[in-house]
N, C-alpha and C positions, 0 to 999 in steps of 0.2 A: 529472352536473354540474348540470344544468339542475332535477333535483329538489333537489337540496341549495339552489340558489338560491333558487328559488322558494321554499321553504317552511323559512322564518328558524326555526320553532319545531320543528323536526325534531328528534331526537332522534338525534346518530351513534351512539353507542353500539346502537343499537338496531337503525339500519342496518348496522352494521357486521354486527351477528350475523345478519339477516336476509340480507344477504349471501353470507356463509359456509355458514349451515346451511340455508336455504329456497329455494333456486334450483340450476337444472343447473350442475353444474362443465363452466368453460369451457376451453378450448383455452390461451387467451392470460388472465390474469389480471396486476393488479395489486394491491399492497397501499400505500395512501396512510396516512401516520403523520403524524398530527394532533391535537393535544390544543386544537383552536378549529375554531370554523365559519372561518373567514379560513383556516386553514393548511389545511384539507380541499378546498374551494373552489378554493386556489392548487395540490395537489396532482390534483384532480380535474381541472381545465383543462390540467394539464402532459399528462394523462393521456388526456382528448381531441384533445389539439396535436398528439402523439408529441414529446413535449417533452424536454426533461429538467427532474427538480427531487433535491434532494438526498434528499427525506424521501418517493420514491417507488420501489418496489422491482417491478419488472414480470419477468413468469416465462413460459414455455412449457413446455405439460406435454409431458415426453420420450416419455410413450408415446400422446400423441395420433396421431403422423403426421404430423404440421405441421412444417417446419421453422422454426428460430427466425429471430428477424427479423436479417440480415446473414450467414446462409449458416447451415449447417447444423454448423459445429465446435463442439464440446463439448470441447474439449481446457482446460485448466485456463490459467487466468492467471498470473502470477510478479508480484504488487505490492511493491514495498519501498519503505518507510518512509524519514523523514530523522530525523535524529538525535531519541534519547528512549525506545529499546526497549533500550537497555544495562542488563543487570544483573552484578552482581558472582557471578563462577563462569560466565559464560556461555562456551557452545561446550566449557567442560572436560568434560563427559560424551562429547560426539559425537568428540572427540580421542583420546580412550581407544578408543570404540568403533569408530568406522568409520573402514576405512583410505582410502577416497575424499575424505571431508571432512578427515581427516588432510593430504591428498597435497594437496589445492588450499589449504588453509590454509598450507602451509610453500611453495610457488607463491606467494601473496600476500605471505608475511613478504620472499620475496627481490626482489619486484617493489617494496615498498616501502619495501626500505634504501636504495636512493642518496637517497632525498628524506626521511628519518627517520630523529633523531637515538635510536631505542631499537627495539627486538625485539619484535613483536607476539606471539610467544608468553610471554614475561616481561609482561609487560602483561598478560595475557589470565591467567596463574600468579599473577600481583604480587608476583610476584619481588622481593628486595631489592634498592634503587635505580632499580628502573621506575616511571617517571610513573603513577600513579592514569588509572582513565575517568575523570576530570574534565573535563579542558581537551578545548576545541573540536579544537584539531589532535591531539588522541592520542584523541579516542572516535571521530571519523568515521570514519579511515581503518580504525579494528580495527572498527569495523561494516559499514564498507564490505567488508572481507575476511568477515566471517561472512558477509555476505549473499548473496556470491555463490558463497563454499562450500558453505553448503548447497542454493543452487540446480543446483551440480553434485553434489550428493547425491540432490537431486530425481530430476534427469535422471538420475541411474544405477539411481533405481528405477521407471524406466519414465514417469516425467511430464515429458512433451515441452508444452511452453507451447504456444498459440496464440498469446499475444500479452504482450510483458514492460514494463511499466508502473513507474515512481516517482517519487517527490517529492524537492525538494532532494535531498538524501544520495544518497535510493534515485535519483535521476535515472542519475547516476554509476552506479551497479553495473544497471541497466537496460539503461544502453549498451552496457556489458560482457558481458551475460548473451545481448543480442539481437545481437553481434557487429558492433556499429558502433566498439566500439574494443576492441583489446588490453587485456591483463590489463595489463603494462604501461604502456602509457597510459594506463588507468583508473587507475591508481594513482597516479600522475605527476599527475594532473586533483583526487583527492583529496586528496593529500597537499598540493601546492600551495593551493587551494583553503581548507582546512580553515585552514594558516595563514594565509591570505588574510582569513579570518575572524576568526581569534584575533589581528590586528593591528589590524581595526577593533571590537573587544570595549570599547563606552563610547560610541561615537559615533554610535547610533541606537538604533532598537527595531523589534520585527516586534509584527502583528498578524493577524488574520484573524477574518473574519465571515462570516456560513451565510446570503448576502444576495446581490442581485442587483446588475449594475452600476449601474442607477438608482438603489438603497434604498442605495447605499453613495457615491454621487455625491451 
């Protein structure tokens, strides 16, 4: 950090490779993604802080010996998304194929008929007279059922989370996945929810910026 300051005429690219290929590989490694001296600078300080910043990726080699920083699990994460990964035909392969993701998908279709006026497998087929993935209240809930479908397809082929993580949407199937709430109350939470949304549909906007509370104040 304190060489990149110092020395405005530095050349990163040049560090970067000198980096890589001219010194001992270390134990603990980061990688700062920067295309300015300001975003390298602001990534290299996070990186001497133990900071966090978005555009930096830090690593622990698994066969040093070292445990990584906050205990030693290697178990895989479960992150899900909010609404935006729907595509047309999605989950019809994994319905055919496996009967686990089968079994918890017709699990969610029942947990989400008292609060939904159609069939999530009809939606999921498009079927004749099932609502489109369009609207707000008919794509979260049928993503909110894939996602954690296949999370218990995960878990039956041996991937136990350490830790199950997500954003809007995925918050919901997060809770369900980490067992802070029933299949059915997850469902009840999205299905509400989802229409909670598609009734203020006009009446604001969302945004988001890759900034700090300050630069966004």
């Amino acid at each position: 950090h304190r060489l990149v300051e110092n020395s405005p005429a530095l050349d990163l690219a040049d560090l970067g490779l000198s980096l890589v290929s001219t010194r001992t590989t270390l134990a603990r490694r980061a990688v700062v993604l920067a295309s300015s001296r300001t975003e390298a600078l602001r990534g290299l300080r996070a990186v001497a802080d133990g900071a966090f910043d978005a555009m930096v990726v830090s690593a622990t080699d698994p066969d040093s010996g070292e445990e990584p920083e906050g205990g030693a699990d290697r178990r895989p994460v479960f992150v899900f998304p909010g609404q935006g990964p729907q595509w047309q035909g999605m989950a019809l392969d994994l319905l055919e194929s496996s009967e686990v993701f089968r079994r918890h998908m017709r699990a969610c279709a029942d947990a989400l008929e008292p609060h939904v006026p159609w069939d999530l497998h009809e939606v999921l087929r498009e079927a004749p007279g099932a609502p489109a993935m369009r609207a707000v209240d008919v794509v979260q809930p049928v993503l909110f059922a894939v996602m954690v479908s296949l999370a218990e397809l995960w878990r039956a082929c041996g991937l136990e989370p350490a830790a199950v993580v997500g954003a809007s949407l995925g918050e919901i199937a997060a809770a369900h996945v980490a067992g802070a709430l029933t299949l059915e109350e997850a469902a009840q939470v999205v299905a509400l929810w989802s229409q909670a949304q598609a009734g203020a549909t006009g009446d604001g906007d969302l945004a988001s910026a890759l900034a700090s509370r300050a630069e966004i104040e």
